[in-house]
N, C-alpha and C positions, 0 to 999 in steps of 0.2 A: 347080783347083776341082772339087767334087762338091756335084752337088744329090742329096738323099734327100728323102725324108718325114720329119718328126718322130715321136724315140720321148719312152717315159714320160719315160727319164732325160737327158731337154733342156727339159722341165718350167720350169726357172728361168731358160732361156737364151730361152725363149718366151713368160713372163711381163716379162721387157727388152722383148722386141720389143713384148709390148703395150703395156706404159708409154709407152714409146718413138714409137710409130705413132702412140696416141693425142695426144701433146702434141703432135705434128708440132714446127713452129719454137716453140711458147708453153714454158709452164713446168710446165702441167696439162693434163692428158686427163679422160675419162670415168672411169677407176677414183681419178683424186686425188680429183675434186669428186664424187663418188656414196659412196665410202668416207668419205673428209673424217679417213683418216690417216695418218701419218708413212710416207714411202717404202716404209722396210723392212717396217711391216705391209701395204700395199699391195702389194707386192710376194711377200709371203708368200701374202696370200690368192689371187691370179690365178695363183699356180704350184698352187694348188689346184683352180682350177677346172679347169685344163687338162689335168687328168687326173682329173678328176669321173666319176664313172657317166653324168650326161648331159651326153652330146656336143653342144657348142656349137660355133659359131664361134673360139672361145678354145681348144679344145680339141686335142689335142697331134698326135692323129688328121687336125686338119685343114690341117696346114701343112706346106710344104716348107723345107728348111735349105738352105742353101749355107755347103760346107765349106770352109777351105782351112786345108792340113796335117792334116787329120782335127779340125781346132776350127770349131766353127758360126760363121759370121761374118754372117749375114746367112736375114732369113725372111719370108715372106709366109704368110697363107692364102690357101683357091681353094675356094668352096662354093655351094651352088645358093642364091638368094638369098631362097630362101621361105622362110618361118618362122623367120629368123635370130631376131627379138625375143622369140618364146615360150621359144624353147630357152636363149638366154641368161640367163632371170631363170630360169630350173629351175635351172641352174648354180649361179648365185647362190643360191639358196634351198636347196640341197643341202648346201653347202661352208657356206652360214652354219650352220646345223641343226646338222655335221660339229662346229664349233668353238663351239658354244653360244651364238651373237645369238641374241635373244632377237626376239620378233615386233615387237616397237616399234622394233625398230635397223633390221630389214630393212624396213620401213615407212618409214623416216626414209630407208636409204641411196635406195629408189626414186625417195623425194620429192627428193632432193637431187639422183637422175641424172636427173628428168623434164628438167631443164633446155635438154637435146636434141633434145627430140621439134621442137619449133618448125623447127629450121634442118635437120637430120639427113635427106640423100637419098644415097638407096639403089637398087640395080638392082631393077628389075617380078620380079615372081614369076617368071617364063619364065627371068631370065638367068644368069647363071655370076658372082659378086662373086669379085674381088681385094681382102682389106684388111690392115690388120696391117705395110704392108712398113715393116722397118727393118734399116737394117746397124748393126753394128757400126763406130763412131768409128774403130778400128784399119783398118780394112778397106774404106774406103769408097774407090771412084776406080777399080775393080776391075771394071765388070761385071756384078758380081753380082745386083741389081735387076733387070738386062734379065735375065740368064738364067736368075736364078726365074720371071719374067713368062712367059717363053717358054716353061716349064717347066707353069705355071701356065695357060697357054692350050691348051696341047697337051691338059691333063686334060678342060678344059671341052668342047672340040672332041669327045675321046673320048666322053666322059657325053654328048652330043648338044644340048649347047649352042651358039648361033648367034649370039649377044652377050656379052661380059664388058662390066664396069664398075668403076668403080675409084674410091672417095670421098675428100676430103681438105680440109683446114683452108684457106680461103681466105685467102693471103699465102702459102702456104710454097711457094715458089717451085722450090725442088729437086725436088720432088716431083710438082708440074705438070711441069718440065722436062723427068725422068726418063720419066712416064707418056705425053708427048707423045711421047719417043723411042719407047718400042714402042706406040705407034702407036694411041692414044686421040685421043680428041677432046674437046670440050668437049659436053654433054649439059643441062645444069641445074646452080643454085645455089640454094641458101637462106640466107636474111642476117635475121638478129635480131638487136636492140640490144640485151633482157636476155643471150643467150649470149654478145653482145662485151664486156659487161661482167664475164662472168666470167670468160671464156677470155682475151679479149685480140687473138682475131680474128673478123670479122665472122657467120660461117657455113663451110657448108659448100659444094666444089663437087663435081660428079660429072662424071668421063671415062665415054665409051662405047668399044666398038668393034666389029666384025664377028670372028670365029673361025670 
């Protein structure tokens, strides 16, 4: 196994892991229900943003891989946790612009992803966010989760951060397990009925931890 950074041309192996992280255990994330299209253009447009001019949270710049055999098998991001929400709709507004939505689409996609704002907890301005982790189905049973994490805490520590946090779909159990293994804890939750009707799980919870 080899952890790097993510380059431009992991672009669509980075756009998986969004999709992916986002739906946790459900069927849909925040790019199904905020886009509202078929996989493959959903998929299309997130390997676009992720190498956009502005650098988001999505963005290719912001994540580690873990390799094995020289194939990406697995990824996280690790970013300071301010201003995550401006710079992601720049993204969006950038890449829609890029492919011609038109101002009533990108109007419709916001309205369609407000749906989050309700439950959606995130680390305080001060701390170091973990999100995004997904392996690969090939590859999973491996390690690789903890040793992005660790990989991932090490940066935060460097940058002079003194908390990480870590968000996730409340039921999906792997992923609390995983996060409890390196060494989170339980922080807060938010739970809405209109988002468990769309998603299929009640909210959101958040891990903390010291670094």
């Amino acid at each position: 196994m080899t952890i790097r950074s993510a380059r431009v041309d992991d672009a669509h192996f980075i756009a998986q892991t969004i999709l992916s992280s986002q739906r946790g255990h459900r069927s849909r994330g925040w790019f199904d229900v905020a886009l509202g299209w078929p996989e493959a253009a959903c998929h299309d447009f997130i390997a676009r943003v992720t190498v956009a001019r502005a650098v988001s949270m999505w963005h290719v710049s912001q994540f580690l891989i873990a390799e094995i055999d020289g194939r990406p098998a697995a990824a996280l991001c690790a970013v300071p946790a301010a201003g995550t929400g401006p710079a992601a709709w720049r993204a969006i507004e950038e890449v829609g612009a890029a492919t011609g939505l038109a101002a009533p689409e990108l109007d419709a996609i916001r309205q369609r992803g407000a749906y989050m704002r309700t439950c959606w907890v995130q680390g305080g301005e001060g701390d170091w966010m973990i999100e995004h982790v997904a392996t690969d189905p090939a590859y999973r049973a491996r390690g690789l989760v903890q040793a992005l994490i660790a990989r991932a805490l090490d940066q935060g520590r460097a940058a002079g951060f003194d908390r990480a946090t870590i968000s996730f779909l409340i039921g999906n159990q792997p992923a609390e397990r995983a996060y409890a293994r390196a060494g989170f804890v339980f922080a807060e939750e938010k739970r809405d009925p209109a988002f468990e009707a769309i998603i299929g799980a009640p909210g959101f919870r958040m891990f903390a931890r010291a670094i």
